[in-house]
C-alpha positions in Angstrom: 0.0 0.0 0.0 2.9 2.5 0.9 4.5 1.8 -2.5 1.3 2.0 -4.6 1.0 6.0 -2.2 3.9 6.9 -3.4 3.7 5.7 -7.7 0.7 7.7 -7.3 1.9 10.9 -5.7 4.9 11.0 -8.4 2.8 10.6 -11.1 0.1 13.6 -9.8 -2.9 11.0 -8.9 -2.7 11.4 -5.2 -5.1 14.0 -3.2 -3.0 16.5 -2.6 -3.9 17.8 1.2 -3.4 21.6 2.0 -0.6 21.2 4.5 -1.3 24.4 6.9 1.2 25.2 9.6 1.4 27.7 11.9 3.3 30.8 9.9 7.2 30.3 10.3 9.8 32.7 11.3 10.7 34.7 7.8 13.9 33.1 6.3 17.0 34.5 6.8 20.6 33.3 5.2 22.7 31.6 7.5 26.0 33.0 9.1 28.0 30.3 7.2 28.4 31.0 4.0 31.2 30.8 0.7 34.1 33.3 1.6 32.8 35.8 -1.2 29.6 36.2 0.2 28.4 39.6 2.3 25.3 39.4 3.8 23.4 42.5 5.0 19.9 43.9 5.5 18.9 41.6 8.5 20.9 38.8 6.3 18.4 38.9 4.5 20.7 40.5 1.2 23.4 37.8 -0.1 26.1 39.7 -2.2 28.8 38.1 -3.8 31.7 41.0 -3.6 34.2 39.3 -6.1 34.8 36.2 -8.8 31.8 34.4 -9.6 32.0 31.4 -7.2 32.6 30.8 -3.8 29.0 32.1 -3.1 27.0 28.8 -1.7 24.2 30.5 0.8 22.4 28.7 2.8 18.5 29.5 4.8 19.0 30.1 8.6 16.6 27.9 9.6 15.4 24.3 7.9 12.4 25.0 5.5 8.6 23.0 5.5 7.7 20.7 2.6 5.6 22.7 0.4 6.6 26.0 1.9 8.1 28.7 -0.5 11.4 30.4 -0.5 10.8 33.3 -2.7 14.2 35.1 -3.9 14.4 38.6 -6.0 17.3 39.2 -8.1 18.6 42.6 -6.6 21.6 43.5 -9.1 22.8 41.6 -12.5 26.3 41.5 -13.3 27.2 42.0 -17.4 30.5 40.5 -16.5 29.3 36.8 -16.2 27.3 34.3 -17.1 25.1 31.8 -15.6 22.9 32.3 -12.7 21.8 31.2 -9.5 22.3 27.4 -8.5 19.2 26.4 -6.3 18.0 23.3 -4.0 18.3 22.0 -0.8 20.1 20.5 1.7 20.1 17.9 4.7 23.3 18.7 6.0 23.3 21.2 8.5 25.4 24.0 7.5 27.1 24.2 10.7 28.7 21.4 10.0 29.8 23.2 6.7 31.7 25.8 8.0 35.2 26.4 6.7 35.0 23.7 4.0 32.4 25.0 2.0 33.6 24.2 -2.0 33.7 26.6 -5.1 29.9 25.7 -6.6 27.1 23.8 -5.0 27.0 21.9 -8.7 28.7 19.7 -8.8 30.6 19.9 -5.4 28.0 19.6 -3.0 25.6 18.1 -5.8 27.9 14.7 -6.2 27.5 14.3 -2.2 24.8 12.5 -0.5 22.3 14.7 1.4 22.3 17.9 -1.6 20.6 18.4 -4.5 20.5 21.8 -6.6 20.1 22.6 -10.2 20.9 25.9 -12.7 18.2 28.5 -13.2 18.3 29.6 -16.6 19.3 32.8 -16.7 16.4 34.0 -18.7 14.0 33.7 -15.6 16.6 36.3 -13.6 16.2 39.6 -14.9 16.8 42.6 -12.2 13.9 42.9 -9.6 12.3 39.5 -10.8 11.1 37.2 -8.3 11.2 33.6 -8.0 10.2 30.9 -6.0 11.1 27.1 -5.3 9.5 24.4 -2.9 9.4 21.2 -2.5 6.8 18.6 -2.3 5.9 15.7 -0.5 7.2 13.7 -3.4 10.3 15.1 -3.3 9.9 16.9 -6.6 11.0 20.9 -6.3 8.9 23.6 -8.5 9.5 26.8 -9.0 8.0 29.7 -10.7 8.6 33.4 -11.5 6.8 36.3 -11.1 4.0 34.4 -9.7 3.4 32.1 -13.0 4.3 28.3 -11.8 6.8 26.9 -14.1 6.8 23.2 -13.1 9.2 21.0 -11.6 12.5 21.4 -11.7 14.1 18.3 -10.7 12.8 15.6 -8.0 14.8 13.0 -5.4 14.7 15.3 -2.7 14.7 13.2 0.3 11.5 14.3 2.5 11.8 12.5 5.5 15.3 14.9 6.4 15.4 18.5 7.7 16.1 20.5 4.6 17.7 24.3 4.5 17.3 25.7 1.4 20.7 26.3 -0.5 21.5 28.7 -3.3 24.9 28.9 -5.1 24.8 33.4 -6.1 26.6 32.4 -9.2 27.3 34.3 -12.3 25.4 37.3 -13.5 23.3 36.6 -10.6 25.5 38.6 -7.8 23.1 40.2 -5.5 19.8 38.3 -4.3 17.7 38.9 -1.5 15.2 36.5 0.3 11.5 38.2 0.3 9.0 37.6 3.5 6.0 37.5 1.0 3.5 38.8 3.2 5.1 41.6 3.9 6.4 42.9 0.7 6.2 40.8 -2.5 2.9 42.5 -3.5 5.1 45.9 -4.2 8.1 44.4 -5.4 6.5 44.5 -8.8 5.0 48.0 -7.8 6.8 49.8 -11.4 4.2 47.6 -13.6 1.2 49.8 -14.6 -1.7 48.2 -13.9 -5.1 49.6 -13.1 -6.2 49.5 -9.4 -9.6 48.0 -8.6 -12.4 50.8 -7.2 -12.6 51.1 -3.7 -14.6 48.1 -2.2 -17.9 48.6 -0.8 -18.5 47.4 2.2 -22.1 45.9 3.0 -23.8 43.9 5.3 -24.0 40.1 4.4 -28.2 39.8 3.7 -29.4 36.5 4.4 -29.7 34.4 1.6 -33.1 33.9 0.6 -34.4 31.7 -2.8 -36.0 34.3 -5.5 -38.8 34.0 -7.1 -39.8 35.2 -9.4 -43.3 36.6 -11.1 -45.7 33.9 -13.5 -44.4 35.9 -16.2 -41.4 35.3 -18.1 -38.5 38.1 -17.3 -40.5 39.8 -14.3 -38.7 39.5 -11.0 -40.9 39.2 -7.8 -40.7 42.0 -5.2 -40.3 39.3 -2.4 -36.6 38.3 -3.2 -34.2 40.8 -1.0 -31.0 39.3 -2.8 -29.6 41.8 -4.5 -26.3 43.4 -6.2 -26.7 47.0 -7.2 -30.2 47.4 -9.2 -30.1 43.4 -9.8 -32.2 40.8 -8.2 -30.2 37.5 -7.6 -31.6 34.3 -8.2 -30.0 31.1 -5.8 -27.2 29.4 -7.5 -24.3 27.0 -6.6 -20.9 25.7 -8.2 -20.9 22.9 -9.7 -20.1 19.5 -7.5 -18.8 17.2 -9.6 -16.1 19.4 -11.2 -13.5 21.9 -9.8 -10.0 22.4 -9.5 -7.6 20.0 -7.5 -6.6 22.9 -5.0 -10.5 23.8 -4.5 -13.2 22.8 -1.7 -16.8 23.9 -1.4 -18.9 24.6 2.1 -22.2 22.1 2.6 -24.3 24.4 0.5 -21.9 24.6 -2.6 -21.8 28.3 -2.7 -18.3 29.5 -1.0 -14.9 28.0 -2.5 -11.4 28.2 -1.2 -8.7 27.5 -2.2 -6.1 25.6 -0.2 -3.7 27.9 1.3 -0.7 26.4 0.3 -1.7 26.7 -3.4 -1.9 29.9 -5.5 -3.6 28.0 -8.4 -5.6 25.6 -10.1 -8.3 27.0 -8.0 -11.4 26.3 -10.8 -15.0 26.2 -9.8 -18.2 26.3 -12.4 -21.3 27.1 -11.8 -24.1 24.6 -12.0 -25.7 25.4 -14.9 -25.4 27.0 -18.0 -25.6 31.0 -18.0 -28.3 32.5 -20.2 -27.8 35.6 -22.9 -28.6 38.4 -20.9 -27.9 36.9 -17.1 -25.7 38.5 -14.5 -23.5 36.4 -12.1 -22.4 37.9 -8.7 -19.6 37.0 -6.5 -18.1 38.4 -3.5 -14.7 37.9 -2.6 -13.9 36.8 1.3 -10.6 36.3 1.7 -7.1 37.5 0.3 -3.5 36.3 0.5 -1.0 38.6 -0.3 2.3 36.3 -0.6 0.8 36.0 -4.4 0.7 37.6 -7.1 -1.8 37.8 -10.1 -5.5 37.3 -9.8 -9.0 36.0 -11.2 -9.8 34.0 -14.2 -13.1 34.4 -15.8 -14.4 32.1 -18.7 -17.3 30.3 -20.2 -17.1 27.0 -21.3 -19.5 24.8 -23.5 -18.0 21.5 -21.9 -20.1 19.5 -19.4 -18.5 19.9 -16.0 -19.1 16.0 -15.5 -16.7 14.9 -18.2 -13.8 16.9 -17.1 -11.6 15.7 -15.0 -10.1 17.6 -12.4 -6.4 15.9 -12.9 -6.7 17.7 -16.4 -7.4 21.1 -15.3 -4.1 23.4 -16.3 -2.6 25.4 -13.7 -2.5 28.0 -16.1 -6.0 29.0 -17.5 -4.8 29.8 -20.8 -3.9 26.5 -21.5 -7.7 25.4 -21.4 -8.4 26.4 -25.2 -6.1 23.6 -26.2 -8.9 21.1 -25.2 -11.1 20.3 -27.6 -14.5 22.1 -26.4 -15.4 25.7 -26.7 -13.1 27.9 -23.9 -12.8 31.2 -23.7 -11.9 33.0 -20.6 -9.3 36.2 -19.4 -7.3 36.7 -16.4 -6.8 39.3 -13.6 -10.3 40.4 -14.1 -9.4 42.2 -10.7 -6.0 42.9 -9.9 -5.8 43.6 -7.0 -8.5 42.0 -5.2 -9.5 42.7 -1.4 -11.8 41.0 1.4 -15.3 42.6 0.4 -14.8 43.2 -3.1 -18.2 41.9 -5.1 -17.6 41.2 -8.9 -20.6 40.8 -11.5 -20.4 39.1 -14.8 -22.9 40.0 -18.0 -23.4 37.7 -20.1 -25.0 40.7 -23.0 -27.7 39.9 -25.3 -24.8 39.7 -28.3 -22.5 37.7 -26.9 -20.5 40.4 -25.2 -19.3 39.4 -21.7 -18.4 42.4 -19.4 -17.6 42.7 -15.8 -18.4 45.7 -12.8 -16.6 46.1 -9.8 -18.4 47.4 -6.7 -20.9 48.5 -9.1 -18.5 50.6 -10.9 -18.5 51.0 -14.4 -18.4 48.2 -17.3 -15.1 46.5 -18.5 -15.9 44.5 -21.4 -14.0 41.0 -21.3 -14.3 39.4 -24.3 -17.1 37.8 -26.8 -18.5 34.6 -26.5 -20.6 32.0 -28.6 -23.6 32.4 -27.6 -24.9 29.5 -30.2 -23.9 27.1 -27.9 -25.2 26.6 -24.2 -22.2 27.8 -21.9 -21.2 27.8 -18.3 -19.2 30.2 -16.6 -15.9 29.5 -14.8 -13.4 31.2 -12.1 -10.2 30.2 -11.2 -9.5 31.5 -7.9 -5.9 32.1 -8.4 -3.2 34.2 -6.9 -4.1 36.9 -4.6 -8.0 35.7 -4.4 -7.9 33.1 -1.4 -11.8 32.4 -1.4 -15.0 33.1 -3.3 -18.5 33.8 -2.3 -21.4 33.1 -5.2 -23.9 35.6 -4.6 -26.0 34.2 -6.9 -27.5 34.7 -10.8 -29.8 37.8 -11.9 -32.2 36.7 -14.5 -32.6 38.4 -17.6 -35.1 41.1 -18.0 -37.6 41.5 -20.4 -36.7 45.0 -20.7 -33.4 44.3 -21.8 -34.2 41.9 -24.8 -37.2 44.9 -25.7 -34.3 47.6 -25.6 -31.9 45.4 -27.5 -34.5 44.6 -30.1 -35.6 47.9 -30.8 -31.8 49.3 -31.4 -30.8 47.1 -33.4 -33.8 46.7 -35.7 -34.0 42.5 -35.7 -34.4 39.9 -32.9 -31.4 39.4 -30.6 -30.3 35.9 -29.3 -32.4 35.3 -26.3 -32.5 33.6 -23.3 -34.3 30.0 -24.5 -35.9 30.1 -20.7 -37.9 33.4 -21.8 -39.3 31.9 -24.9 -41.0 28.6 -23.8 -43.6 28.7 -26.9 -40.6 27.8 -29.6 -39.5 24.9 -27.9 -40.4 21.2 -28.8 -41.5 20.0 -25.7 -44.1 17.1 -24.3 -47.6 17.8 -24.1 -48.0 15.6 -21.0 -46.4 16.1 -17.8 -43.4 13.7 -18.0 -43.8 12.6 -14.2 -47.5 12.0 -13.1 -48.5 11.6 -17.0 -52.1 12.6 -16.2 -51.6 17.2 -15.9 -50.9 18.8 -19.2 -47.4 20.9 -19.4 -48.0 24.3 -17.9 -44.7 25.8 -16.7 -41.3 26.0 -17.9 -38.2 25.5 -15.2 -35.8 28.1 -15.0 -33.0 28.4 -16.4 -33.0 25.3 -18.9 -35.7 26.6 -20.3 -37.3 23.1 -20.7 -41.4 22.5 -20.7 -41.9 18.7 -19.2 -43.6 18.8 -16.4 -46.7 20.2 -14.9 -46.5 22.9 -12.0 -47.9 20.7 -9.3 -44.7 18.2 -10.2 -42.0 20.5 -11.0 -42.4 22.1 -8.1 -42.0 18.9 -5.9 -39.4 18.2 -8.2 -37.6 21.3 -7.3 -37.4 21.2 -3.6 -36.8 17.2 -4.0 -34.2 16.2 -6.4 -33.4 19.7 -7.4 -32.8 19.2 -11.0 -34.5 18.8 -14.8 -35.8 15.6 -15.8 -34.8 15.7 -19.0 -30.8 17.5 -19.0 -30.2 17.1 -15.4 -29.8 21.2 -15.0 -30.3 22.7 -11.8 -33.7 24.3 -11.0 -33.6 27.1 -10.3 -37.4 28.1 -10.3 -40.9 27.4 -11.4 -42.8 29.4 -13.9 -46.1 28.9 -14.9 -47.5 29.3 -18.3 -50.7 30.1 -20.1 -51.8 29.0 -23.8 -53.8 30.9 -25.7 
């Protein structure tokens, strides 16, 4: 059983469990170090002050599996070449002092209890940051400027105290080790991006199921959800897809994402969104060792064929799969506890997003030929995710849409009942004629007496196993 544990954690199948420990003291380097080393700034700056060897550095305290050590390239030297050597080691370093060797590859590398590896030198211009950890599995990743690269090399012996160990080698002369929670969020502070509005603060209402009017596209006064001028209809992420670093609450609308991870943080939501429907979240908690943010797509691919193991850790690398993706990042930058986030889905396909109800940022077009679902990654700076819910399209908003443009507009298939083929006879009690359509499907199969037991029972469409979301009732002419 232990060997079978282990094939499956080196090749990715094995659960990988958020491993949360009390927060360390920040890394320091240690006081023995290669003779060509200076260390100042708390020892916190490693400068080599001549040559281009003779610099192995070492942490001042062993490091957890799965914690980072994050490392900014202060000064680059034209002089040289190469970079930074990096890794770890199980020897203490106190029993290295005085007989440290030239390079930490392959001096220290060809000895039992070390293993490093090059950094190629593209990934260390001035001022970038980078990070390395290792895993239970002994394999170490690292990444750059918060985008995960992969693993680096494996072997790393787990079941040893490890110190991290960097050889400041080459062009690489001056590198300091960041306490991410204190400052890694402004290392990058030169790069213009735009700052989210201010976040508006509200009191949680209690959630409460909408419903809404026997009409099509009318909203009943009832529901106190809200988000701005929009009325919020229940909703929930999907179950039985999300990312591998992702867990819901009992009621499948709150995700977080483990906080040991910064991605692969995907939920869906549990059915498709309509032309012309809003979806609200709020975020609830932050985490400011990362950086980056927010991935919003839609996607016309059923939740319960994907699985999770095949979820990128970089979003972009979902259109490569053969359904229909399409999705942006860093819809918020820089995100804070409070800030609530609402995705359009427009009448033409457009797909825009408002932040604390400020003003519009189109994100991109979508298909909307094709039923789609949205999806978030909860990546980077974005710790956990509150679903507020989905505002329903209003009637108002097709009319308006019509009338400007001077044809019919895609529409929402659950406002227009009458052009669907559908049963005559309810498809449950087979006795009732059909007289109410199930929100948001669209789908006319059951009468109202046994769609609405259907609703609070099972919960979901007989015929496409969509969520219900509510009951409308219908009249014939």
């Amino acid at each position: 059983m232990k060997v079978l544990k282990k094939i499956k954690a080196r090749i990715g199948l094995s659960h990988k469990q958020g491993l949360h420990c009390p927060p360390a003291q920040p890394l320091e380097f240690h006081p023995v170090h290669g003779e060509n080393v200076m260390l100042s700034s708390g020892n916190t700056v490693a400068a080599r002050v001549e040559s281009f060897c003779k610099a192995v550095v070492f942490t001042h305290r062993p490091v957890r599996v799965n914690e980072k050590v994050f490392i900014r390239f202060v000064e680059k030297s034209e002089s040289w070449s190469g970079s930074i050597r990096f890794g770890f080691s199980a020897v203490d370093p106190r029993q290295l002092a005085g007989s440290l060797p030239k390079y930490a590859c392959p001096d220290l590398t060809n000895k039992n209890g070390f293993w490093a590896k090059a950094l190629s030198e593209k990934f260390a211009d001035k001022d970038s940051v980078m990070y390395y950890y290792v895993s239970n599995s002994g394999d170490v990743v690292f990444g750059v400027n918060g985008e995960d690269k992969g693993v680096f090399f494996s072997g790393v012996d787990t079941r040893r105290q490890l110190w991290g160990m960097v050889d400041v080698y080459g062009n690489s002369n001056v590198i300091e080790l960041v306490d991410p929670r204190r400052t890694l969020n402004n290392i990058r502070s030169s790069q213009n991006v735009p700052r989210s509005p201010a976040p508006v603060r509200q009191q949680q209402q209690p959630e409460v199921r909408l419903r809404r009017s026997e009409s099509c596209g009318r909203v009943a006064n009832t529901s106190e959800s809200s988000v701005g001028a929009k009325r919020l209809a229940k909703a929930a992420f999907h179950r039985a897809c999300m990312g591998q670093n992702v867990t819901l609450n009992s009621t499948a609308n709150i995700a977080a994402r483990s906080e040991t991870e910064f991605c692969n943080g995907y939920v869906f939501l549990d059915s498709p969104l309509q032309p012309g429907e809003s979806l609200a979240v709020r975020v609830l908690e932050t985490e400011s060792s990362y950086i980056g943010s927010l991935a919003f797509g839609l996607t016309g691919a059923d939740p319960r064929q994907v699985q999770r193991n095949d979820l990128p850790d970089d979003s972009d690398l979902l259109s490569q799969r053969p359904e229909y993706w399409v999705s942006t990042k860093d819809v918020l930058p820089h995100p804070q506890a409070g800030d609530q986030l609402c995705f359009t889905l427009g009448l033409d396909g457009e797909v825009t997003c408002s932040v604390n109800g400020g003003p519009l940022q189109v994100l991109f077009d979508a298909d909307i030929s094709i039923p789609t679902r949205p999806f978030i990654d909860i990546f980077g700076v974005a710790q956990k995710l509150q679903l507020l819910g989905v505002s329903p399209a209003q009637s108002s908003q097709i009319t308006s849409n019509q009338n400007s443009s001077g044809k019919s507009a895609a529409r929402p298939k659950s406002c227009f009942p009458d052009s669907l083929m559908t049963p005559k006879e309810c498809v449950i009690c087979r006795d009732n004629a059909v007289d109410c359509v199930l929100y948001s499907c669209g789908h006319m199969c059951m009468c109202y007496q046994c769609a609405t037991q259907q609703w609070s029972a099972a919960g979901e469409c007989p015929l496409c196993r969509a969520t219900i979301r509510d009951v409308i009732r219908t009249y014939r002419a």
